[in-house]
TILUM-327528 format. One record per residue (C-alpha): residue number from 1; residue in three letters; x, y, z. Coordinates in steps of 0.5 Angstrom, whole numbers, plus 2048, in hexadecimal, padded with zeros to 3 digits. Example, Ala and Ser with C-alpha at 12.3 -4.5 7.8 and 13.67 -1.06 7.14 Angstrom:
<atoms>
1	ALA	819	7F7	810;
2	SER	81B	7FE	80E;
</atoms>
This chain:
<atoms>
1	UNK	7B6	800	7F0;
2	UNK	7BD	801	7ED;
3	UNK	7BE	807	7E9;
4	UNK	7C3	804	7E4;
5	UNK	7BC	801	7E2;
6	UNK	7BA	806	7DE;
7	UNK	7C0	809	7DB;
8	UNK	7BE	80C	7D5;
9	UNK	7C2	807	7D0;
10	UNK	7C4	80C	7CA;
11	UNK	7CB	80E	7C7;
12	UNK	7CE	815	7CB;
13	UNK	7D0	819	7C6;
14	UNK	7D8	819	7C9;
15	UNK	7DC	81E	7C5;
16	UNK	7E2	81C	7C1;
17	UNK	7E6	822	7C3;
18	UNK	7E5	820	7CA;
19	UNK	7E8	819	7C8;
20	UNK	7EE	81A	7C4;
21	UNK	7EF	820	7C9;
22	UNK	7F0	81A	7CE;
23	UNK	7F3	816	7CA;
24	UNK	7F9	81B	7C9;
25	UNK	7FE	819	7CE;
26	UNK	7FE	813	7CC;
27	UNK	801	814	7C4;
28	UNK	808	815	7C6;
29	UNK	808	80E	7CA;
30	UNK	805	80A	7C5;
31	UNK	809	80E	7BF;
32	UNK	810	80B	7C4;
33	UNK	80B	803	7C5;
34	UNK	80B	803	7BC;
35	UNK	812	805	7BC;
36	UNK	814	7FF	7C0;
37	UNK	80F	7FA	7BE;
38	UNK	812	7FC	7B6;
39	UNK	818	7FB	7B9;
40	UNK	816	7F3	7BD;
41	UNK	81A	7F7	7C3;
42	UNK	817	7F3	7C8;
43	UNK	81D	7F6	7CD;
44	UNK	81A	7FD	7CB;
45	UNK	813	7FB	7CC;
46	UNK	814	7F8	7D3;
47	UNK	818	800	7D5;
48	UNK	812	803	7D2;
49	UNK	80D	7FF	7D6;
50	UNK	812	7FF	7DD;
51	UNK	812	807	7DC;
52	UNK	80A	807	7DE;
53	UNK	80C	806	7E4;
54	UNK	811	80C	7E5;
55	UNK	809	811	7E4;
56	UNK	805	815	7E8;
57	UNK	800	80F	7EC;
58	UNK	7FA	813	7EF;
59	UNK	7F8	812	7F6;
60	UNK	7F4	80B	7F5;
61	UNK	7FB	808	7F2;
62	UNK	7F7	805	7EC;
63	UNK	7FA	809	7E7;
64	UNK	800	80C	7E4;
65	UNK	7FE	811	7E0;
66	UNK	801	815	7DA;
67	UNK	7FC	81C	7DB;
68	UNK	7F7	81E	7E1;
69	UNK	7F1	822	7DE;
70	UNK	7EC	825	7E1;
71	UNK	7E4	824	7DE;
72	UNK	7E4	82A	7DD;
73	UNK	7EA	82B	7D7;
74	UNK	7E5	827	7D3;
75	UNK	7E3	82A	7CD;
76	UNK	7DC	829	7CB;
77	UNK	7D5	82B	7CE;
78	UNK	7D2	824	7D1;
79	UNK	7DA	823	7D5;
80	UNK	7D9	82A	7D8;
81	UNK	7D3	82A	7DA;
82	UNK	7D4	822	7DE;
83	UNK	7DA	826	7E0;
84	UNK	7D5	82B	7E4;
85	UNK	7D1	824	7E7;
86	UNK	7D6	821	7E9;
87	UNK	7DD	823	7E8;
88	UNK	7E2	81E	7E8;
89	UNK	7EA	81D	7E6;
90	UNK	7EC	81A	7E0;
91	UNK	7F3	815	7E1;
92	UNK	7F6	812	7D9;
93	UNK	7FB	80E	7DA;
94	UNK	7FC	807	7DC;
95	UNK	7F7	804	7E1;
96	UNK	7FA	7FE	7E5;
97	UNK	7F4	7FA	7E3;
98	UNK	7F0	7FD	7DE;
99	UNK	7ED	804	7DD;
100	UNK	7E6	805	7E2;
101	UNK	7E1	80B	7E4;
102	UNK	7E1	80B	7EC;
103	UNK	7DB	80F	7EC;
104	UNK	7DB	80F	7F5;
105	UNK	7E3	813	7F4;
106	UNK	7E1	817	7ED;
107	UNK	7E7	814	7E8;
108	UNK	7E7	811	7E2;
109	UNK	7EE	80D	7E0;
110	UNK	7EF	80B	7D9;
111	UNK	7F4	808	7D4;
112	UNK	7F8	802	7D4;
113	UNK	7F8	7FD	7DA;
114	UNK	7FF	7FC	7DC;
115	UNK	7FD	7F5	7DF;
116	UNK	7FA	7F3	7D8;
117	UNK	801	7F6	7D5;
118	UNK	806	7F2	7D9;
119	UNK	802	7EB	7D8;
120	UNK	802	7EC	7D0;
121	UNK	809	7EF	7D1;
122	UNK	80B	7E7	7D4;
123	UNK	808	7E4	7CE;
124	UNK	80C	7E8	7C8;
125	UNK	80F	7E2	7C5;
126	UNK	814	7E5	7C0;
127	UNK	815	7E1	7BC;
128	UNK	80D	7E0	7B9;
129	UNK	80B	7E3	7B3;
130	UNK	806	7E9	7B7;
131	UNK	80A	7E9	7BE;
132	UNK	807	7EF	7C1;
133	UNK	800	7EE	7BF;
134	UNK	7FD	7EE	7C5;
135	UNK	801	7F4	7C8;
136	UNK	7FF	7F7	7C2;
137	UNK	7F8	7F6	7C3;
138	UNK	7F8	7F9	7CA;
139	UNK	7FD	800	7C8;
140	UNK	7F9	802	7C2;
141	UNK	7F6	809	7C1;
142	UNK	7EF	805	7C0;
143	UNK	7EF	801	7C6;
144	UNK	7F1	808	7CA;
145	UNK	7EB	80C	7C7;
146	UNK	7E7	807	7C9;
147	UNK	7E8	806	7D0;
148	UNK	7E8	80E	7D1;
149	UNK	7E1	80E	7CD;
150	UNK	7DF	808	7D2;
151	UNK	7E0	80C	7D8;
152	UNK	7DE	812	7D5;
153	UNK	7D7	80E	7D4;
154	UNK	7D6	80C	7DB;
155	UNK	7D8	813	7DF;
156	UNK	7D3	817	7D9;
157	UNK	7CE	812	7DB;
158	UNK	7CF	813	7E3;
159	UNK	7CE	81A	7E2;
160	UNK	7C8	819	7DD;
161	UNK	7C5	814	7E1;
162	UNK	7C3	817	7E8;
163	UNK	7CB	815	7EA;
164	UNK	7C8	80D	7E9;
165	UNK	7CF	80A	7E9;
166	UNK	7D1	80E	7F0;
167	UNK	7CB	80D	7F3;
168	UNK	7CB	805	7F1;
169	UNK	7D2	805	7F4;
170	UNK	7D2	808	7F9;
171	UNK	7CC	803	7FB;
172	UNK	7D1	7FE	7F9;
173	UNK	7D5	801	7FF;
174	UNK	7D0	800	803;
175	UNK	7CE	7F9	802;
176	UNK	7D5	7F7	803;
177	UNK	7D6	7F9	80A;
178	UNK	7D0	7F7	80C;
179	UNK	7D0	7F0	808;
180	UNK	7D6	7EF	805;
181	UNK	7DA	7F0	7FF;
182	UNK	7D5	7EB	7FA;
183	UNK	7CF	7ED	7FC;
184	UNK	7D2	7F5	7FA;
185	UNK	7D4	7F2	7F3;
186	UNK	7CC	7EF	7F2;
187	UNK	7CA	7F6	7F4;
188	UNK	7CD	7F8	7EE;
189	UNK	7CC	7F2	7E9;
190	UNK	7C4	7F4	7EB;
191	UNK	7C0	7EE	7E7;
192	UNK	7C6	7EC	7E2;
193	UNK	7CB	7E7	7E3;
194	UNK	7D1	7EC	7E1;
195	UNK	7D3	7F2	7E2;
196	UNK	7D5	7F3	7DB;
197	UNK	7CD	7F1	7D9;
198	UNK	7CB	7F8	7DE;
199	UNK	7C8	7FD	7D8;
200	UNK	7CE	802	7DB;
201	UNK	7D3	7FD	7DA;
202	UNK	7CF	7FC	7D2;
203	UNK	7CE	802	7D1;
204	UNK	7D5	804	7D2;
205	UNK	7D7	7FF	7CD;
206	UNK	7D2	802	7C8;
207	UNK	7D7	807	7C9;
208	UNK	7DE	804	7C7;
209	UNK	7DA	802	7C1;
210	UNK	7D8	808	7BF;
211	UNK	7DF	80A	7C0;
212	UNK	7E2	804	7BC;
213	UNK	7DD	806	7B6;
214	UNK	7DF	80D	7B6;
215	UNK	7E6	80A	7B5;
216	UNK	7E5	805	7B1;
217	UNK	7E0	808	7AC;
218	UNK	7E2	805	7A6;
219	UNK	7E3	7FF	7A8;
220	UNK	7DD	7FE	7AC;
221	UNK	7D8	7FB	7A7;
222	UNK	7DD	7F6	7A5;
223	UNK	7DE	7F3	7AC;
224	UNK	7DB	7ED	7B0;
225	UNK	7D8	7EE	7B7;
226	UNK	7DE	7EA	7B8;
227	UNK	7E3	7EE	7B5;
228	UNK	7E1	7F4	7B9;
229	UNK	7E2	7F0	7BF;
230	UNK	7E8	7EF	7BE;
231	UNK	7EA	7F6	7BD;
232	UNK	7EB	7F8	7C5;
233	UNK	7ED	7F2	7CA;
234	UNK	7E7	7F5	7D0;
235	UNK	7E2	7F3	7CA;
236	UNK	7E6	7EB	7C8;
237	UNK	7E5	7EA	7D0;
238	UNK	7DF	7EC	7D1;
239	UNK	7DD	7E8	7CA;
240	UNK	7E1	7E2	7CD;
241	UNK	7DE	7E2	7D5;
242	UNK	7D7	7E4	7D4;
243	UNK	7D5	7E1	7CC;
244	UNK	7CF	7E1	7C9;
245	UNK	7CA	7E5	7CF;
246	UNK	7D0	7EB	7CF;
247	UNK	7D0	7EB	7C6;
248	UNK	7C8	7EB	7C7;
249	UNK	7C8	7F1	7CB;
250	UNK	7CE	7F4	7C7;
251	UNK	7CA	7F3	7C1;
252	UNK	7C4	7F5	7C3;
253	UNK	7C7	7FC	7C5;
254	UNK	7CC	7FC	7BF;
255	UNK	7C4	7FB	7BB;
256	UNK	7C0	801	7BF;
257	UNK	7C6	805	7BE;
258	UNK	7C7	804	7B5;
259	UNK	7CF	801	7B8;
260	UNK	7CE	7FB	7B3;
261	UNK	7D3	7FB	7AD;
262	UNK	7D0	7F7	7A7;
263	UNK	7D3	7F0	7A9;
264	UNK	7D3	7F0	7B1;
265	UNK	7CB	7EE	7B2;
</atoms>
């Protein structure tokens, strides 16, 4: 049996103070990003881009980081008490690839993939009508919360869970020594075709959402299902690779979860 099974799917009341406190290192960063981007100074936004790589990079070298937390500076009572299950390390910044929970090391990394924005840096064509839509996308406050809250999800998840993540991970480990790297991902897929139609990897999607509401609330009951895809890049790909099985999954959740604007059923 595979505890991820009985994962019980309900939204975590993860607190906004914990977000934005997270969130914080990246003001200053994203303040000097619209300043270039109002100016069209694609030179400033290749310096800026390049000075990612002049951070502190944790020990695994997949992120360079603005600002290293412990689990324990988070500030609400759900966060602490994870922090007593299963304490970890918190790195903001920019992951080389794309922000990740490593339950086995006991680290999240969040923000803004640096991989992701040197590909849409290539792209600026400046003399378009909107040349920094898509590095807009990737460097905004909506994006950044959501992937904080994504991650945030997973390891509140783990430690709720009977730690079900860094069982099945190091389970993983295990398979793949034994019989190899393909067998090892099967093992974690469990029954479904994807590793992002697994109920932790819905379930933390459920969350970003929950996070874009919250941002958006105004706005929400006059968006689309589509439109609020659109609103983070990690959700547009998703949507794009996995089509209809992955937006059933996301709906049936957003539904459980009274997430549905006006419009996007």
């Amino acid at each position: 049996m595979r505890l991820y099974k009985y994962l019980t799917e309900s939204l975590l009341e993860i607190d906004k103070r914990d977000i934005d406190f997270l969130f914080k290192p990246f003001k200053p960063w994203l303040k000097k990003f619209k300043e270039l981007v109002d100016n069209k100074d694609s030179d400033g936004i290749y310096s800026l881009f390049k000075s990612m790589y002049s951070l502190p990079s944790n020990e695994h070298k997949d992120v360079q980081y603005i600002k290293k937390y412990r689990s324990k500076d988070l500030k609400s009572k759900e966060a602490k008490l994870a922090h007593k299950v299963k304490p970890i390390d918190i790195f903001i910044g920019f992951p080389i690839h794309s922000s990740a929970y490593y339950a086995d090391d006991k680290y999240i990394m969040a923000g803004i993939s640096i991989v992701q924005s040197m590909a849409e840096f290539r792209l600026i064509d400046i003399t378009s009508s909107n040349p920094f839509k898509d590095v807009k996308e990737e460097w905004s406050e909506v994006k950044i919360k959501a992937s904080i809250r994504h991650e945030l999800t997973h390891w509140l998840d783990d430690t709720k869970h009977n730690l079900f993540i860094t069982k099945n991970v190091k389970r993983a480990a295990d398979i793949i020594s034994k019989k190899g790297y393909k067998e090892g991902i099967l093992s974690m897929k469990g029954n479904k075709p994807h590793m992002y139609l697994t109920p932790q990897e819905i379930n933390a999607m459920i969350h970003s959402i929950a996070e874009l509401k919250e941002i958006y609330s105004e706005k929400w009951d006059k968006m689309t299902f589509d439109d609020m895809i659109s609103l983070t890049p990690a959700l547009s790909v998703l949507n794009k690779e996995l089509g209809y099985k992955w937006r059933k999954e996301i709906k049936k959740r957003m539904a459980r979860e009274n997430l549905f604007g006006k419009k996007m059923k």
